[in-house]
N, C-alpha and C positions, 0 to 999 in steps of 0.2 A: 220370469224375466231372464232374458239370453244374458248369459255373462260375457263379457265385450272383454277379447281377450287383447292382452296390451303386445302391442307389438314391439320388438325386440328393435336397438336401437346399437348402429355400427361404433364400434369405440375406434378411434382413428391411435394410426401407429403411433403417434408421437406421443400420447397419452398413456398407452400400452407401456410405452419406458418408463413413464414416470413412474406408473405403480411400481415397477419391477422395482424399479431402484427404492423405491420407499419400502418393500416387504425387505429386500438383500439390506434394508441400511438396519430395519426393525429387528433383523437377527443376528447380524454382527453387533450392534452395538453393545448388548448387553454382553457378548463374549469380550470385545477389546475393553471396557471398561472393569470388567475382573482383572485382566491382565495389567492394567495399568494400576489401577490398587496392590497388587503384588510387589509391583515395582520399588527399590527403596528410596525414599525422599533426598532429592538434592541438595547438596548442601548449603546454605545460604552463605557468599561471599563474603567474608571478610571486609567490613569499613578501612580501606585506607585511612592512614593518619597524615593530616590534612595542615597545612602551616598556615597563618593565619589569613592567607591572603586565602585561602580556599585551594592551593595548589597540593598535587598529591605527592608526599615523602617516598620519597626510595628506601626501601627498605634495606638498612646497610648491617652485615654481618660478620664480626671482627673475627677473625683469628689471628693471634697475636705470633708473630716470631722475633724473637731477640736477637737486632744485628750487633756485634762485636767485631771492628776492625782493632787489630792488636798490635801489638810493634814488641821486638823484643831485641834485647841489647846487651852486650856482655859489660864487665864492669869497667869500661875504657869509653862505655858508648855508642861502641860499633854496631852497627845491624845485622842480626843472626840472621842466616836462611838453612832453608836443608830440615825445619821440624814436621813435622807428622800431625795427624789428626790425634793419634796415641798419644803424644805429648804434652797435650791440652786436659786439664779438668776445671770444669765449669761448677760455679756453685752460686746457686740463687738463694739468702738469706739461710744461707749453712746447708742447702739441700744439694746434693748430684743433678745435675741438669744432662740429659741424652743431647750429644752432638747431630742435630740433623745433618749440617752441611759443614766442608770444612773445606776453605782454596786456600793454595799455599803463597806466599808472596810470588811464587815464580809462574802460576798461571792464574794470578788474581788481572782478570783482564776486565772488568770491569770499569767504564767508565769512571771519570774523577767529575765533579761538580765541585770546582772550586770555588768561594767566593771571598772577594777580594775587598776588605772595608779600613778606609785609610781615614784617617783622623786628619780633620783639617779646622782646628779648633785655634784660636789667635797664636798660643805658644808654639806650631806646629811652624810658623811663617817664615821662619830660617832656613828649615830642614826639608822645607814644600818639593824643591828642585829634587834634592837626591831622594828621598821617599819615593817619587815619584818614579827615579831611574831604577834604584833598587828595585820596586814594586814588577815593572814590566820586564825586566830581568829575570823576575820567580815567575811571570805568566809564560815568558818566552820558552822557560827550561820544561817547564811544568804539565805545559799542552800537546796532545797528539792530536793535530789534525784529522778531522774527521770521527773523531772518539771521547775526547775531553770535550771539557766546559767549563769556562769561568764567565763570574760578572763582574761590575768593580763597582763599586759603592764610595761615596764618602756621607760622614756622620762630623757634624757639629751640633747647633742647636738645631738644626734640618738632618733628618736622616733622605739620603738623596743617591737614588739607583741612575746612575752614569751609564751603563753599558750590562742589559742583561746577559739571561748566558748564551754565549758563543763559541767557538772555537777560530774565528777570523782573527788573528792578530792585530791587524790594518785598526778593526774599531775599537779594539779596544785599546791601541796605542792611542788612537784620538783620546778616547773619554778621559785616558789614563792625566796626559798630557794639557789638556782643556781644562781641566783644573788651573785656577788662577787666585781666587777668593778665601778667604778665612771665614769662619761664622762666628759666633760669640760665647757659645757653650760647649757644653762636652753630653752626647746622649748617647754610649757605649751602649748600654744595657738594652736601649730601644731599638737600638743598631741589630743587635746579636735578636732580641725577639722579633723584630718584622722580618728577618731574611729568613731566618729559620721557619718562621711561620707560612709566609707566601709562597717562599723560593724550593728549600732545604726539600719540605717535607715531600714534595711532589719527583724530587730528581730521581731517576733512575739509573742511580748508580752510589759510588761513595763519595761522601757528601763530607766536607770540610770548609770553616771557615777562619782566613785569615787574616788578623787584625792586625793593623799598624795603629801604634799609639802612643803616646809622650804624657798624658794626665788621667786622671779620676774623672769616674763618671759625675755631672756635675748641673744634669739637668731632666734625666732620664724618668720618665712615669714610673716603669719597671723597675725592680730590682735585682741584687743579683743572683738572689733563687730563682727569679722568673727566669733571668737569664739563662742557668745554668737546665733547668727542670723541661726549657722548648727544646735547648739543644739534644737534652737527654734523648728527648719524647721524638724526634724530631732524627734522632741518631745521626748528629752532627757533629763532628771532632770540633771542637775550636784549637787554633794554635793563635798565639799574642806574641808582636816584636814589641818592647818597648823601650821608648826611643828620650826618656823620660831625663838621661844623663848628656842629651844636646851632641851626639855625636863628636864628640871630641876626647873622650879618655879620660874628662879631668875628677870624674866621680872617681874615688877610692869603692875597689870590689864589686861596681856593675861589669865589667869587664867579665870577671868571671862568671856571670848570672847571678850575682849576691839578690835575697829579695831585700828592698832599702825601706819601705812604707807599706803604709796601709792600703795605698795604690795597686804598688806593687805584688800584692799578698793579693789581693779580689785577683790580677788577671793570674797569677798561678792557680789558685784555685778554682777558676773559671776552664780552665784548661785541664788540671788535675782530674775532674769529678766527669769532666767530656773525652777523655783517652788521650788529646793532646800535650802541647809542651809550650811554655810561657820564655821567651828570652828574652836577657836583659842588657842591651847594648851599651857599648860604651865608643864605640867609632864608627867609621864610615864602612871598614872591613870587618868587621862585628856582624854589621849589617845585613850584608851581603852572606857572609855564612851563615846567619840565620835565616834566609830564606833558603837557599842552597841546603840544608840540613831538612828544612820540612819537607821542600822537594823531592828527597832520598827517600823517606821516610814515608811519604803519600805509597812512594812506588814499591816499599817493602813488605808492607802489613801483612799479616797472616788477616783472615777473613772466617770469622765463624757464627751460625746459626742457630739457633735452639728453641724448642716452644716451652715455654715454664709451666712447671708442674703444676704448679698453683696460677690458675689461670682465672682466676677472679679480676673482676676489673673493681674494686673498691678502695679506690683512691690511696692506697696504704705505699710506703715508700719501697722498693724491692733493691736491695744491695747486692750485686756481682762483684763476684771474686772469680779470677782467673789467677791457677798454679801450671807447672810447668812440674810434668813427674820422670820419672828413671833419674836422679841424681843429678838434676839440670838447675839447683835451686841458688845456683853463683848466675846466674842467668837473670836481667830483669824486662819486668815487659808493664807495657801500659795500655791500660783499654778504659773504659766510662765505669766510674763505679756503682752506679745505678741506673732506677728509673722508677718516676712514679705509675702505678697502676689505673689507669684511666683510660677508658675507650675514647683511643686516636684514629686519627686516619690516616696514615703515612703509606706513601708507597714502598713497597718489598722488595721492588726488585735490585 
């Protein structure tokens, strides 16, 4: 039987690639698959932490640096200039603190953030008019166009933002002056932590606030740890006028700054423990020097920085001490005597 031989049958081009490409794929593949077993495994991404709404947390990383604006004064009161960064020793809870930074009152150019919180509580209703002239008299002296900033606030049973921060004169004579009303309480304390909270912490620059006031705090959530512990944290000087002897001289020794109550004693020590200074009037020209005095006083501060050694953030209370060395100890100076240790978020600059 003839064997019927099979006739050969044409493979068309296009077909011809496909093999190719099928043998080329059958002998790479096993090469790039060793290489890629080689290779070391990716790291799997990190789960952001997520706020309850499902939105993602920015991850926020503290380094802490300790502002101290300082004020130094001989014993008449005057304001010293002309010291040195040498002059300064820092000490964080009995330890040497390293001076990072140090501006002298003569090129401390840093912006002022003032804020301006006047009491307008039933007993203030006398004094409403000149408080009010005083008050824009310390904005006027106070502000550099184009570089400061103040706001002005009043605080009764209503804590109430008049005029944010500006450096326009024009508005804030309106807000100053637009005052007309009294409230019925006294909320000092609530006063000093929403500014400090909202306002203070975000400024970028030095940060002070100044209270006008004739009474005790008398309605306030807060107290005056809370008060005194934003400011801290918050690195906001308070200064306090108070106007508590009616502007007329007839109190025996407020004249001189006497502290007369228990009143009296919370705003010094609200001031004490923040670097600033508590006066205690007895007239209309009283008045007026005490704002004229903090004004000086904003413009002289030596300005210093430091990161603490101990840099734990564990809630624990941390006391600063600032001396004055080479034989300067007739010399006095005031700066905040602490601060509690807790991760804030304040701005630096």
């Amino acid at each position: 039987m003839a064997v019927r031989e099979q006739a050969s049958v044409p493979i068309p081009n296009n077909m011809k690639k496909v093999f190719a490409h099928l043998i080329t794929l059958c002998l790479v593949l096993p090469v790039s698959l060793a290489v890629f077993a080689q290779q070391p495994k990716p790291q799997k991404p990190a789960t952001p932490a997520t706020t309850e709404q499902g939105q993602e947390k920015p991850e926020i990383i503290n380094v802490r640096r300790v502002r101290l604006p300082i004020t130094v004064t001989d014993k008449k009161g005057q304001l010293v200039s002309g010291l040195t960064q040498s002059d300064f020793l820092i000490m964080e809870d009995k330890v040497p603190q390293q001076i990072d930074s140090f501006t002298s009152e003569e090129n401390n150019n840093l912006p002022l953030y003032v804020g301006v919180l006047m009491d307008t509580s039933p007993s203030t209703a006398g004094k409403l008019k000149f408080e009010q002239e005083s008050a824009m008299n310390f904005i006027q002296t106070v502000v550099r166009p184009r570089k400061d900033r103040v706001l002005f606030a009043t605080f009764d049973d209503q804590v109430t933002l008049r005029q944010d921060f500006t450096d326009r004169l024009e508005l804030l004579d309106r807000a100053v002056f637009a005052v007309k009303a009294t409230g019925k309480q006294t909320a000092l304390y609530d006063a000093i932590w929403q500014f400090c909270d909202e306002k203070m912490r975000s400024a970028q620059g030095r940060r002070s606030l100044v209270i006008i006031t004739d009474g005790d705090d008398t309605y306030s959530r807060a107290d005056i740890n809370d008060a005194i512990d934003i400011a801290q944290r918050t690195e906001t000087t308070l200064f306090a006028i108070s106007t508590k002897a009616g502007l007329s001289g007839a109190v025996p020794g407020v004249e001189a700054g006497t502290v007369k109550d228990q009143g009296d004693k919370g705003l010094e020590r609200l001031c004490a423990e923040t670097g600033g200074i508590a006066f205690f009037t007895g007239d209309m020209l009283a008045l007026e020097r005490s704002f004229s005095k903090i004004a000086r006083e904003l413009r002289s501060q030596y300005l210093i920085t430091y990161k603490p050694t101990n840099d734990r953030y564990d809630g624990s209370y941390r006391r600063v001490e600032v001396q004055l060395t080479g034989g300067r100890q007739n010399l006095r100076l005031r700066t905040k005597r602490g601060y509690k240790a807790v991760s804030d978020s304040v701005n630096a600059k």
